[in-house]
C-alpha positions as CSV (number, residue, x, y, z in Angstrom):
1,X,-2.1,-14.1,27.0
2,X,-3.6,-15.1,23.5
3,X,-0.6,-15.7,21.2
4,X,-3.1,-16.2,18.2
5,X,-4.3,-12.7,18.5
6,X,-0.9,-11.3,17.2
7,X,-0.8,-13.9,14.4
8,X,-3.8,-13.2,13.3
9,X,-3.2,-9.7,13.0
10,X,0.0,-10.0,11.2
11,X,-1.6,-12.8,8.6
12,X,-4.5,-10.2,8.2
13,X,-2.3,-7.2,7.1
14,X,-0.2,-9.8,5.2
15,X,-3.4,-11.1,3.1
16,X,-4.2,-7.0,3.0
17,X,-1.2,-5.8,1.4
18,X,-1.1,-9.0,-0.9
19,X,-4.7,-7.9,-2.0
20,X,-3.7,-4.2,-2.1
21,X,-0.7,-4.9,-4.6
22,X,-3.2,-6.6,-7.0
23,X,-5.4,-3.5,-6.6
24,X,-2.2,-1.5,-7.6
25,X,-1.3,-3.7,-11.2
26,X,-4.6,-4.0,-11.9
27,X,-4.9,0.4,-11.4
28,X,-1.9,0.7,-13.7
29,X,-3.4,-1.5,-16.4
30,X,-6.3,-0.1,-16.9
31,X,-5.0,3.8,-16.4
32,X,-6.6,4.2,-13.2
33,X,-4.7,7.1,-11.7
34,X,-6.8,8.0,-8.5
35,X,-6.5,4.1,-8.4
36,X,-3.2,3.4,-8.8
37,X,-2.5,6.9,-5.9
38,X,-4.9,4.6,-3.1
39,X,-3.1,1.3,-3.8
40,X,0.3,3.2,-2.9
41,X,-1.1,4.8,0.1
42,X,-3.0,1.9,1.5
43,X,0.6,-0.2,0.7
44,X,2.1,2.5,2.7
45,X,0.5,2.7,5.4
46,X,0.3,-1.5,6.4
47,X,4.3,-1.2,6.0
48,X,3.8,1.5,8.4
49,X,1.1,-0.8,10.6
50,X,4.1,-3.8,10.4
51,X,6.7,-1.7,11.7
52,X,8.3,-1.0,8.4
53,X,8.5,2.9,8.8
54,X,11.7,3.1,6.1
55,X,9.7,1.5,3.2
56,X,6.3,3.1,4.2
57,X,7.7,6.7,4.2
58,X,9.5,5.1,0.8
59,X,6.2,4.8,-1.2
60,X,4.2,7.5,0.3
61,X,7.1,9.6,-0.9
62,X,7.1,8.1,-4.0
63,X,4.0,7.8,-4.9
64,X,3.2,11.0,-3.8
65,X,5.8,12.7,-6.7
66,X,4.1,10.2,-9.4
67,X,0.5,10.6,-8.8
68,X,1.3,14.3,-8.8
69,X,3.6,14.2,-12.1
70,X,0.4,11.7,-13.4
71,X,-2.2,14.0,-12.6
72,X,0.1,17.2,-14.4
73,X,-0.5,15.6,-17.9
């Protein structure tokens, strides 16, 4: 068995939601809202890829109600 293959893939989706959370700040700053809706999604789903099911259904959820409340105005 490869025991790299595994830590690879775990530093990969690390590095991924490290870039994806710069993606989000940088969304908010510059009023991107479509932006800002992707960054929470993609953040979402690699807590869902890394077994964190809680926190991924936590910001989908939540960042479904403000994308939605940002698009009403």
């Amino acid at each position: 068995m490869n025991v790299s293959r595994p830590i690879n893939h775990l530093e990969t989706m690390k590095k991924a939601l490290e870039y994806h959370n710069k993606t989000l700040e940088i969304a908010k700053k510059i009023g991107d809202i479509d932006g800002e809706g992707r960054a929470y999604v993609n953040i979402g789903n690699i807590h869902r890829l890394l077994g964190n099911y809680e926190m991924a259904i936590w910001i989908n959820g939540n960042a479904t109600i403000k994308y939605w409340r940002l698009r009403r105005r």
